[in-house]
LODRENLUM-481525 format. One line per 2 residues: number of its first residue (from 1); their letters; for each residue z, y negated, x negated of N, C-alpha, C. Coordinates in nm, 4 decimals. Layout:
<recs>
NUM> A> Z/Y/X/Z/Y/X/Z/Y/X; ...
</recs>
This chain:
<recs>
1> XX> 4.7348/0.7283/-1.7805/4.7021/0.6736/-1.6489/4.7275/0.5235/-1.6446; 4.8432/0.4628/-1.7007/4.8830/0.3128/-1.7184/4.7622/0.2547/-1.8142
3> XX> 4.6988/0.3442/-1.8867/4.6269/0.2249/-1.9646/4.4909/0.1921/-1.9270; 4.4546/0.3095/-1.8073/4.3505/0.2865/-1.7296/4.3851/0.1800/-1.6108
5> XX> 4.4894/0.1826/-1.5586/4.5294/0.0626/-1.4489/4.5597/-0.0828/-1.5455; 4.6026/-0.0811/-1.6682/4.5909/-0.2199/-1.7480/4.4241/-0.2520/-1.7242
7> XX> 4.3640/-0.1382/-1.7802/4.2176/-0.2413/-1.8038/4.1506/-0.2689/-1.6783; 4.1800/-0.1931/-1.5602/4.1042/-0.2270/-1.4509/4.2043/-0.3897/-1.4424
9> XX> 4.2812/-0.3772/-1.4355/4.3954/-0.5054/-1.4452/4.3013/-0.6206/-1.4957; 4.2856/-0.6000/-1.6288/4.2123/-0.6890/-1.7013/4.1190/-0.7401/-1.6855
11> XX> 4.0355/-0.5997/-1.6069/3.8455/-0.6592/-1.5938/3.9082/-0.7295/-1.4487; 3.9600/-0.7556/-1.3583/3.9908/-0.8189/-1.2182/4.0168/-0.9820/-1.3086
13> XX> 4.0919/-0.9360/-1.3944/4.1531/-1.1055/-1.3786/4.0231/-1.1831/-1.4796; 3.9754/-1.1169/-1.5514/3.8669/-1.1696/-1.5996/3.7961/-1.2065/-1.5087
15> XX> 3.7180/-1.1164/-1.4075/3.6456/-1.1736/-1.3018/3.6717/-1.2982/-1.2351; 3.8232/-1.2966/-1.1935/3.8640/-1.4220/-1.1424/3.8468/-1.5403/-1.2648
17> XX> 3.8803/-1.5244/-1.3016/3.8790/-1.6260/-1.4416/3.7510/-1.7002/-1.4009; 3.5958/-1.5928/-1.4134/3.4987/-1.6138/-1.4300/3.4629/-1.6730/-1.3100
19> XX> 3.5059/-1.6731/-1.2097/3.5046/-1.7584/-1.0521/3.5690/-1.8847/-1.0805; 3.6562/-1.8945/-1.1469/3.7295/-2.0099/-1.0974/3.6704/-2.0918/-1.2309
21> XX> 3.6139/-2.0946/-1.3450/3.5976/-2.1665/-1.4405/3.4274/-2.2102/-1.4042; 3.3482/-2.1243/-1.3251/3.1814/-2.1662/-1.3343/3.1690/-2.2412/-1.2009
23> XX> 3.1158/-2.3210/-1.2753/3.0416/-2.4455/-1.1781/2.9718/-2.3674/-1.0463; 2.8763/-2.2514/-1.1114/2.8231/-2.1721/-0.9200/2.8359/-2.0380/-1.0034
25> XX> 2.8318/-1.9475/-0.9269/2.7980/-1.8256/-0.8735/2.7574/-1.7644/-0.7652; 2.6454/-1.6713/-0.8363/2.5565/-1.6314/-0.7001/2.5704/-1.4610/-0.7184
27> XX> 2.5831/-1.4072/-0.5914/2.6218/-1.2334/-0.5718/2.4661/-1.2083/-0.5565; 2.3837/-1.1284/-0.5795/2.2766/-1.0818/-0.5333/2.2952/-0.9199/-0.5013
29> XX> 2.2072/-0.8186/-0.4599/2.1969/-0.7133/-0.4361/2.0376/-0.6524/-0.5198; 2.0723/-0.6423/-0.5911/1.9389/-0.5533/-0.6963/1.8626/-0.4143/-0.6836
31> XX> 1.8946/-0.3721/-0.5385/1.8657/-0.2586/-0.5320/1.6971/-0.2883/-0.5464; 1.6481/-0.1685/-0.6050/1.5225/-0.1559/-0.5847/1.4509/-0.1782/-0.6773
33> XX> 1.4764/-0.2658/-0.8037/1.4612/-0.3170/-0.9033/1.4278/-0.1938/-0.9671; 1.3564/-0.2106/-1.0659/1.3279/-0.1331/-1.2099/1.3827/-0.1798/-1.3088
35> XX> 1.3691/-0.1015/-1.4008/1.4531/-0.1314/-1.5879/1.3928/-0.2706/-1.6250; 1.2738/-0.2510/-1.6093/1.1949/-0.3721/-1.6558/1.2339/-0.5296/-1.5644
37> XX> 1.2514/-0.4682/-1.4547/1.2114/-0.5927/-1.3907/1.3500/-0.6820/-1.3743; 1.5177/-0.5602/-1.3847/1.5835/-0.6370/-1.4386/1.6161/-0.7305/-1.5993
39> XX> 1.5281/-0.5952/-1.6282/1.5698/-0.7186/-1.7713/1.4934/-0.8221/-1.7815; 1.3511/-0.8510/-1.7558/1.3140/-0.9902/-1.6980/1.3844/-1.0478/-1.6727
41> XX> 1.4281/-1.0211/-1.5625/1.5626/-1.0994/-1.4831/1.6915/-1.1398/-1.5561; 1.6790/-1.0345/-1.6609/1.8474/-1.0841/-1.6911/1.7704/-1.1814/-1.8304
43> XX> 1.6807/-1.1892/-1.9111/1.5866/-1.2534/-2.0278/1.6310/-1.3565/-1.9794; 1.5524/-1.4151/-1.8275/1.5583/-1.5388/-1.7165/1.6377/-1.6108/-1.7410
45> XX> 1.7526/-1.4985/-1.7270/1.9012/-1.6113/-1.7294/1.9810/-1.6178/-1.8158; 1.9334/-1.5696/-1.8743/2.0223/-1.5589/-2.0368/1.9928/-1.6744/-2.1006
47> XX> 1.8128/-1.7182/-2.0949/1.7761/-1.8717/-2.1324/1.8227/-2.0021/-2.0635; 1.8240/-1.9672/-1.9547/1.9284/-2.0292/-1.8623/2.0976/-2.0887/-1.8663
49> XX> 2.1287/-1.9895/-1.9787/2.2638/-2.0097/-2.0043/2.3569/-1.9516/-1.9013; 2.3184/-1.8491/-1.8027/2.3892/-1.7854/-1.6663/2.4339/-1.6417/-1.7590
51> XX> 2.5256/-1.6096/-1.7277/2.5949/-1.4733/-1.7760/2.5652/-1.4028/-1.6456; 2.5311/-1.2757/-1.6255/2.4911/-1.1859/-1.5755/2.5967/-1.0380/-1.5969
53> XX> 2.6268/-1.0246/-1.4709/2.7087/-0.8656/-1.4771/2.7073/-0.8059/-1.3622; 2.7345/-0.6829/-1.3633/2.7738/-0.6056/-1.3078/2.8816/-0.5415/-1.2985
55> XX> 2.9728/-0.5772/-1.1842/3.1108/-0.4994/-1.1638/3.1034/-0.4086/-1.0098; 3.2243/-0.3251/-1.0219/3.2650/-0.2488/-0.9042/3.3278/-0.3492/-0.7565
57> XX> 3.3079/-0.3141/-0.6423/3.2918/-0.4240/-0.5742/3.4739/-0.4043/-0.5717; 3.4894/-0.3221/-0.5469/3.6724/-0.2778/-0.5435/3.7280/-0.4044/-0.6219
59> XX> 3.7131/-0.3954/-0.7553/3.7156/-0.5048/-0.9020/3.7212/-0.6576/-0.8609; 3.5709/-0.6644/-0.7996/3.5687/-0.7597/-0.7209/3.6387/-0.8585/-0.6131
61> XX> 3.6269/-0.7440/-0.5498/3.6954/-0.7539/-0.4145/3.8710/-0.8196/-0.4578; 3.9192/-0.7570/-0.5217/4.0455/-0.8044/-0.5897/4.0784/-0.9005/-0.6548
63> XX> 3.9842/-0.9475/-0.7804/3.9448/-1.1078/-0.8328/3.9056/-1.2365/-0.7768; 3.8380/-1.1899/-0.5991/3.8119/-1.3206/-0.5211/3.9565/-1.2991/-0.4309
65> XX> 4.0551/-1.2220/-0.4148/4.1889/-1.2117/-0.3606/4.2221/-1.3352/-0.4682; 4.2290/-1.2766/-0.6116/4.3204/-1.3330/-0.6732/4.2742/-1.4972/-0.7110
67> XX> 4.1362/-1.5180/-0.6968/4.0689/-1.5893/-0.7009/4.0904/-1.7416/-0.5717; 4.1204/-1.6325/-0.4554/4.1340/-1.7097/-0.3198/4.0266/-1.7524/-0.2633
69> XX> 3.8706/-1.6754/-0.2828/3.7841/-1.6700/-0.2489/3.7294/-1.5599/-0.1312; 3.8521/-1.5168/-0.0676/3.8285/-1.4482/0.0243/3.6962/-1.4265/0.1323
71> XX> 3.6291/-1.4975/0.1737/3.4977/-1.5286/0.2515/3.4054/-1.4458/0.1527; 3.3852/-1.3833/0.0317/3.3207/-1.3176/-0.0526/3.3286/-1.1912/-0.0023
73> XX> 3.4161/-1.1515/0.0473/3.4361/-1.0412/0.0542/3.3571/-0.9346/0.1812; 3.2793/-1.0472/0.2793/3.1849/-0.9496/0.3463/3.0412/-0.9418/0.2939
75> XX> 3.0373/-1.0099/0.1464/2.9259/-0.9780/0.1060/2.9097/-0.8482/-0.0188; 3.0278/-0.8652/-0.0245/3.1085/-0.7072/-0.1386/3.0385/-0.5766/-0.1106
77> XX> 2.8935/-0.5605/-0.0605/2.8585/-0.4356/0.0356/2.7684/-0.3747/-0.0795; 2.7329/-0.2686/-0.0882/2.6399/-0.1827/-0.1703/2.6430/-0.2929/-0.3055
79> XX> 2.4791/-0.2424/-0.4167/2.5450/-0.2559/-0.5270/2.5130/-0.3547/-0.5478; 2.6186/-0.5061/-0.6115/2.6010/-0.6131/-0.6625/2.6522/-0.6622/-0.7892
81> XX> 2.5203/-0.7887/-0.7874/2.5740/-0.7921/-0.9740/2.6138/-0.9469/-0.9133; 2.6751/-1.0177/-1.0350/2.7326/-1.1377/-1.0181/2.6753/-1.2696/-1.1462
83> XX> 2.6428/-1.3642/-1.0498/2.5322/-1.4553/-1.1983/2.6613/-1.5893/-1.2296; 2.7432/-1.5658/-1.3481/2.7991/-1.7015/-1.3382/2.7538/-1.7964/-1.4392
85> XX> 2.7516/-1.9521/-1.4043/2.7023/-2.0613/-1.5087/2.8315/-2.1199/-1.5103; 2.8566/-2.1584/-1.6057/3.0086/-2.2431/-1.6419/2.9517/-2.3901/-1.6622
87> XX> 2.8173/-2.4268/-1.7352/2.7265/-2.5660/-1.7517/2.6550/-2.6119/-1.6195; 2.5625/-2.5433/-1.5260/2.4957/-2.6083/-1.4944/2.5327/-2.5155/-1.4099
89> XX> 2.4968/-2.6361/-1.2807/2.5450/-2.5734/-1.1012/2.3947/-2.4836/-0.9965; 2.2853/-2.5703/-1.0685/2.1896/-2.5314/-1.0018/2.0849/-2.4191/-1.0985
91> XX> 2.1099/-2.3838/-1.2345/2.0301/-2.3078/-1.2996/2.0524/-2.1470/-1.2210; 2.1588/-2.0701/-1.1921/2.1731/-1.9559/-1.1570/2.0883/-1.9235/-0.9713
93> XX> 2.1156/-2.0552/-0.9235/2.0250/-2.0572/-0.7482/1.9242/-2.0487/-0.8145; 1.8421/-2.1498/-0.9132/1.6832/-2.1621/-0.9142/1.6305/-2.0241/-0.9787
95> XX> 1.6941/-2.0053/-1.0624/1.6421/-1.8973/-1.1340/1.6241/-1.7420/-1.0330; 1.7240/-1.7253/-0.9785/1.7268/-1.5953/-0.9006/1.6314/-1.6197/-0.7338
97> XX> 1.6587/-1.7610/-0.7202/1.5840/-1.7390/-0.5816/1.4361/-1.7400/-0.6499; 1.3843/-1.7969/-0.7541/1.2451/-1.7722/-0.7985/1.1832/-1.6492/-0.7827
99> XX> 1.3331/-1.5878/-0.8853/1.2721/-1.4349/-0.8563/1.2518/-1.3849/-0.7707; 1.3927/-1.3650/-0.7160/1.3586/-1.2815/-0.5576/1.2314/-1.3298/-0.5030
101> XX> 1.1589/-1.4855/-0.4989/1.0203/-1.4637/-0.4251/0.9178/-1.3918/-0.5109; 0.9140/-1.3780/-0.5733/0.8328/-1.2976/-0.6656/0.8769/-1.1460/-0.6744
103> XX> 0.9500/-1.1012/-0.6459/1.0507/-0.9917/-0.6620/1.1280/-0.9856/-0.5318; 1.0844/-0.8890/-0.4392/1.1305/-0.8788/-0.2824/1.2561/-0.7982/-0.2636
105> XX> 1.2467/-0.6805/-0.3791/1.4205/-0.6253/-0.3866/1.4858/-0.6792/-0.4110; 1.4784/-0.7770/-0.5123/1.6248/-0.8692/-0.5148/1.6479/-0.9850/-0.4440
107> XX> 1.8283/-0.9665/-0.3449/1.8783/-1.0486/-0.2279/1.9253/-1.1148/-0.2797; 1.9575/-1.1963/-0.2598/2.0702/-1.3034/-0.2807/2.2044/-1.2988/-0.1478
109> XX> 2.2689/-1.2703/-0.1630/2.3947/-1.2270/-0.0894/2.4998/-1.3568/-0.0267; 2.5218/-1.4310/-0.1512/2.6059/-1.5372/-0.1223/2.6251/-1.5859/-0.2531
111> XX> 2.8048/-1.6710/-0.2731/2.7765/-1.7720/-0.3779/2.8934/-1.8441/-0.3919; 2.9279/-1.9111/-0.4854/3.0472/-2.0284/-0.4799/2.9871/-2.1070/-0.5837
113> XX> 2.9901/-2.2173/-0.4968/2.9281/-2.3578/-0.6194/3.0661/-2.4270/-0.6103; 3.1170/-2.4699/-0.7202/3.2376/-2.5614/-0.7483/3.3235/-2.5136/-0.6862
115> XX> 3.3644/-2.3833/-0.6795/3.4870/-2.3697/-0.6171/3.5199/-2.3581/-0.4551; 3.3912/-2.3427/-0.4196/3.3881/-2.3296/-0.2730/3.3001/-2.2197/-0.2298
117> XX> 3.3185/-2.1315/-0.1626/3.2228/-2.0372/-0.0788/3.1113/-2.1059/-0.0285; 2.9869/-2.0545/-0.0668/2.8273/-2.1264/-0.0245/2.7476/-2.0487/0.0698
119> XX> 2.6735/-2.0955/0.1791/2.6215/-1.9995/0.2615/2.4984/-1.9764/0.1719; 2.4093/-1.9158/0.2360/2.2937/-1.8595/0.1799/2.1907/-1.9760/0.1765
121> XX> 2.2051/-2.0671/0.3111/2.1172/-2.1754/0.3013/2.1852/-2.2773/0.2032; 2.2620/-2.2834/0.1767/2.3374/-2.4043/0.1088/2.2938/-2.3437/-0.0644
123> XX> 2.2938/-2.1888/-0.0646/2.2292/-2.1599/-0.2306/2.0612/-2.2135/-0.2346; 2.0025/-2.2017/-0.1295/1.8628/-2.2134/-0.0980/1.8499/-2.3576/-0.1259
125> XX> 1.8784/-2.4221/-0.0749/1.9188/-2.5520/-0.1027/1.9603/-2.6236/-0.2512; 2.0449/-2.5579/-0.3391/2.0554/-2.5825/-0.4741/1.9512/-2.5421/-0.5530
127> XX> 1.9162/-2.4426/-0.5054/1.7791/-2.3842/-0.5613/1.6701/-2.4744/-0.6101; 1.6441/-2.5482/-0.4781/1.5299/-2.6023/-0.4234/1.5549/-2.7425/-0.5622
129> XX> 1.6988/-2.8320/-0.5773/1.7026/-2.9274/-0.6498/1.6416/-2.9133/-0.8280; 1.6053/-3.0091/-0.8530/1.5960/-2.9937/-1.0300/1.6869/-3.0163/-1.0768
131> XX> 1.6512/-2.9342/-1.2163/1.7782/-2.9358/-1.3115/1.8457/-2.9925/-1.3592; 1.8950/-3.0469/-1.4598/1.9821/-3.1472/-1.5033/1.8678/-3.2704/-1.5604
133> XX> 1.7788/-3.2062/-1.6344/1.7107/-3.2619/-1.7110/1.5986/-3.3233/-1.5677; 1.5818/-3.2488/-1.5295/1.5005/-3.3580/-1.4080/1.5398/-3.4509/-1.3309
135> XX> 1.6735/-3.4252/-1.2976/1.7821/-3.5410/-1.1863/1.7903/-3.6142/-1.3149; 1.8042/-3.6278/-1.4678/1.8282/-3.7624/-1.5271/1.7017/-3.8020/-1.5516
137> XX> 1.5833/-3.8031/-1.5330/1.4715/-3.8145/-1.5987/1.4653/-3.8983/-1.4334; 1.4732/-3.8690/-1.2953/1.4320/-3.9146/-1.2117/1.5583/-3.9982/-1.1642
139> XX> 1.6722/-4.0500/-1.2363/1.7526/-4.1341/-1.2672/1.7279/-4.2834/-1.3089; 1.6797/-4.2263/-1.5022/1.5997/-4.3225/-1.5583/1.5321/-4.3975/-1.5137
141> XX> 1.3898/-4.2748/-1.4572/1.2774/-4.3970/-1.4056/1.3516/-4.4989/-1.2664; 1.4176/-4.4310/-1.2139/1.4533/-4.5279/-1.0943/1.4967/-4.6067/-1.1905
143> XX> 1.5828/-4.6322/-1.3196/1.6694/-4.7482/-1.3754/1.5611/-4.8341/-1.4295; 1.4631/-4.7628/-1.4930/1.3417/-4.8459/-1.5434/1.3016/-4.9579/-1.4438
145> XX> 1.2579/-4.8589/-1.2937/1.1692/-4.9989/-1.2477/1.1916/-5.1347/-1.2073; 1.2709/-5.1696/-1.2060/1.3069/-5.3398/-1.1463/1.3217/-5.4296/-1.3398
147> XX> 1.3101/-5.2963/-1.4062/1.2737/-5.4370/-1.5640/1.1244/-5.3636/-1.6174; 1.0847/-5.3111/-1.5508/0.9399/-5.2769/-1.5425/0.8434/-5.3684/-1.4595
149> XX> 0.9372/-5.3435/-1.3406/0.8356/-5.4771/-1.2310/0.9021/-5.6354/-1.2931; 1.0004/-5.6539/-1.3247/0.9831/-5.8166/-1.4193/0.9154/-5.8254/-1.5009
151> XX> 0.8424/-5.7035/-1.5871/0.8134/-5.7469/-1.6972/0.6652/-5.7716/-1.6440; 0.6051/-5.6811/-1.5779/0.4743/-5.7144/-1.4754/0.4472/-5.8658/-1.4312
153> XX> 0.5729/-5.8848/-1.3436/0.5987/-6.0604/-1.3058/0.5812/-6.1200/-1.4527; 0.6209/-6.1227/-1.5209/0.6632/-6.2306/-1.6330/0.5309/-6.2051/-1.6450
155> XX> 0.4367/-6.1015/-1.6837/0.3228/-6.0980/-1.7587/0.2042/-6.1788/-1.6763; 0.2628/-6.1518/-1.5073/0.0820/-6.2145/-1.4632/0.1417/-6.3638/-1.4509
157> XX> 0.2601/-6.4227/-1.4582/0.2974/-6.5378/-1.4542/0.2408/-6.6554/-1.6044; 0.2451/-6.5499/-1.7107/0.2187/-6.5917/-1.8250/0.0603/-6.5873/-1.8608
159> XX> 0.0274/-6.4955/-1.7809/-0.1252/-6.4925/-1.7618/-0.2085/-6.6216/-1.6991; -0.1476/-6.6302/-1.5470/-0.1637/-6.7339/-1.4935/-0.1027/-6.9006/-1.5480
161> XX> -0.0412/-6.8835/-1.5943/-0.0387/-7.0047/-1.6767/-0.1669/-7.0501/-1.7747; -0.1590/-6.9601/-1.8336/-0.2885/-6.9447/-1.9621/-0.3939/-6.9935/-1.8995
163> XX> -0.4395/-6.9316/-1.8112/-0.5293/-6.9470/-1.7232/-0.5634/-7.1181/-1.7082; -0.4703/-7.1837/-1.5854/-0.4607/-7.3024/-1.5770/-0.4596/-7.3778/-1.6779
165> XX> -0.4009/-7.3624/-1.8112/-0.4138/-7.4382/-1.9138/-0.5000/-7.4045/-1.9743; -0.5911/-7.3058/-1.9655/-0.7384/-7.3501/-2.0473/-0.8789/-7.3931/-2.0296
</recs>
């Protein structure tokens, strides 16, 4: 009987672990889903770099105690799986709210980005942002343009010179 209360022990504090170390996590509700259409789903995020599980909400329920994520706990209702990213904050919102529009059984429940309880609009919202690789790409170009537009200046200046001197 003790070595069944160690491992439930174990899988709790793991869970917490897994809350308190990932950048977001998102709870969804999968009812309704097929074999197929989760493993799509889980393919999704596996490329993603999001770990994907399924625990008992009890389990749960005990790891956001130990966690101190209490506000989780009225979303603890029927059956949920849990998406955590430890790298990237917005890959686990984009990926699952995609689905769910494409895929009407799967909810999105709630969430903790950085360590904080997220409403549903506030996951909707991360969702909505690009990824890492797009926020630096739309970084760059902002850094590009002001020695992009000098180099424009310098060019019709050097143009217009030419001009006059020939």
């Amino acid at each position: 009987m003790s070595k069944v209360i160690e491992q439930k022990k174990q899988v709790v504090s793991e869970i917490a672990e897994k809350l308190r170390d990932s950048q977001s996590t998102i709870l969804v509700d999968y009812r309704g889903l097929d074999v197929a259409e989760v493993t799509e789903l889980r393919s999704q995020l596996r490329e993603a770099g999001v770990e994907f599980k399924v625990y008992k909400n009890t389990m749960t329920r005990r790891a956001v105690e130990e966690a101190e994520l209490t506000d989780l706990n009225d979303v603890l209702v029927g059956p949920t799986a849990i998406a955590f990213s430890k790298d990237d904050v917005v890959a686990p919102a984009k990926v699952l709210n995609n689905f769910a529009k494409e895929h009407e059984a799967l909810e999105i429940k709630g969430g903790v980005v950085e360590g904080s309880v997220a409403s549903l609009e506030q996951i909707k919202e991360l969702a909505d942002l690009p990824n890492y690789e797009g926020m630096l790409s739309m970084l760059l170009s902002v850094l590009q343009a002001p020695v992009r537009n000098f180099a424009y200046a310098t060019k019709a200046v050097a143009e217009q010179k030419e001009e006059q001197g020939a």
